[in-house]
C-alpha positions as CSV (number, residue, x, y, z in Angstrom):
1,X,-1.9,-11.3,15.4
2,X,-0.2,-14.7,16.1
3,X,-0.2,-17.6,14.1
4,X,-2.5,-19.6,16.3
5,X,-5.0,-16.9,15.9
6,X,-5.1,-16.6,12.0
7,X,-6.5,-19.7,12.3
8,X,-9.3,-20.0,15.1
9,X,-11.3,-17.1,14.3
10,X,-14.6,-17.2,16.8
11,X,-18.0,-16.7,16.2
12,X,-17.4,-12.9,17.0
13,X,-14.6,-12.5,15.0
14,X,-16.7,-14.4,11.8
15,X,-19.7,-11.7,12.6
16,X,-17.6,-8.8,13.3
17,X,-15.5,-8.9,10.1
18,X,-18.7,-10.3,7.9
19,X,-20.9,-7.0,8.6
20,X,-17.2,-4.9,8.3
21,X,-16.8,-6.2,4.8
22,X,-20.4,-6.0,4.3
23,X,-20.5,-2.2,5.2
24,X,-17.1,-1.5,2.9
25,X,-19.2,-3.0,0.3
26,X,-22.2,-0.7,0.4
27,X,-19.8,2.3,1.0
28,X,-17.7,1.8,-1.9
29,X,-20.5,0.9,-4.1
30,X,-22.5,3.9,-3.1
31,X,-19.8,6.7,-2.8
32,X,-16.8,5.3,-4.7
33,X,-14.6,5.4,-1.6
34,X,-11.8,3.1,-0.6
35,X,-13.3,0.1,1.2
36,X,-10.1,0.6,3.5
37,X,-11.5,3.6,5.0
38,X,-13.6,1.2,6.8
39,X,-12.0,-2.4,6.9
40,X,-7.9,-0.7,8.0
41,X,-9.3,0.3,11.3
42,X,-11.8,-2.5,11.6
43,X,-9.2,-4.6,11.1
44,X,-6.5,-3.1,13.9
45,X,-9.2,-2.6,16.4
46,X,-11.1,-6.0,15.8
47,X,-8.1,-8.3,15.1
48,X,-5.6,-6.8,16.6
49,X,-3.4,-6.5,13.3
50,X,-0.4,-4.3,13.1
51,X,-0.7,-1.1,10.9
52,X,1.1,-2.9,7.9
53,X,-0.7,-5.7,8.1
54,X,-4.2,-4.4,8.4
55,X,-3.5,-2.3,4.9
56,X,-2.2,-5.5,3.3
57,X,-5.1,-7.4,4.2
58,X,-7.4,-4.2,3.2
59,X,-5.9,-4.0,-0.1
60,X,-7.0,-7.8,-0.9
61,X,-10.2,-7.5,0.5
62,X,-11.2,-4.5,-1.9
63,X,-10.3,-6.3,-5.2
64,X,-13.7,-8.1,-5.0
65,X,-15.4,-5.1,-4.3
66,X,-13.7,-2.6,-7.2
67,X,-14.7,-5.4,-9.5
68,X,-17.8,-6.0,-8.7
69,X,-18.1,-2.2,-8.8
70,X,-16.5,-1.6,-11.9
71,X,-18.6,-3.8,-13.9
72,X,-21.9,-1.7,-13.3
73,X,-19.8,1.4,-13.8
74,X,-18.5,-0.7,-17.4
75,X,-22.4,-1.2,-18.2
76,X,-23.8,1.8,-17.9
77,X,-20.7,3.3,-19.9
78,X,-19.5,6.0,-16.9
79,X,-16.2,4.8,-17.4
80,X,-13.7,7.5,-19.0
81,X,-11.3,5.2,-20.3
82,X,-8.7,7.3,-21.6
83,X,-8.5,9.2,-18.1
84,X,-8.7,5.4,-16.0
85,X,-6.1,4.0,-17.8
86,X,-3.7,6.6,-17.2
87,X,-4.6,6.6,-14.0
88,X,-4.7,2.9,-13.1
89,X,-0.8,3.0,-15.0
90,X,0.3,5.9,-12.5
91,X,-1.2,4.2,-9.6
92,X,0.6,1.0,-10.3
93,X,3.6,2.5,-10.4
94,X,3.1,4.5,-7.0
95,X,1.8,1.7,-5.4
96,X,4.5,-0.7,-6.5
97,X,7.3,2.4,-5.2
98,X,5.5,3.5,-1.9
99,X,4.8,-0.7,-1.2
C-alpha cells in the first residue's frame, strides 16, 4: 500500500474493513480463535498490504478484541491462571524472537 493510500481510504474500503473486523470479533469471541485468521487475508486481498504488513496490522487490531474477550473469560472465572501466565511469558518470548 502506498502512502497516499493509508490515508484516503473510500467508502468501500471503510465498509469492507468495518464488517472484517466486525466478523474477527464474533469469531474470536465465539470460538477463541485468532482474529488474524480472518483480518491477515482480508487485509492482503482488500488493501492490497504485503504479507508482513497485513500480520503487523492484524496483530494490533486483535488487542481490542483479546481484551474485550478476556474480561468475560476473567468474570466468569474460566481463566487458569497458573497455565496463562506461563503461557503468555513463553509466547512473549517467541513472539519477540520469531518478530
Amino acid at each position: 500500500m502506498d502512502k497516499n493510500r493509508e490515508k484516503n481510504f473510500s467508502i468501500k474500503d471503510i465498509l469492507q474493513l468495518s464488517i472484517t473486523g466486525f466478523l474477527a470479533g464474533i469469531i474470536s469471541g465465539l470460538f477463541s480463535t485468532g482474529g488474524g485468521m480472518i483480518l491477515v487475508p482480508a487485509f492482503i486481498y482488500f488493501l492490497k498490504l504485503d504479507n508482513t504488513k497485513a500480520r503487523g496490522t492484524s496483530v494490533f487490531c486483535i488487542l481490542p478484541m483479546v481484551i474485550t474477550s478476556g474480561i468475560f473469560y476473567y468474570k466468569e472465572n474460566y481463566i487458569e491462571w497458573k497455565i496463562a501466565i506461563l503461557c503468555a511469558i513463553g509466547g512473549a518470548i517467541g513472539g519477540y524472537i520469531r518478530s
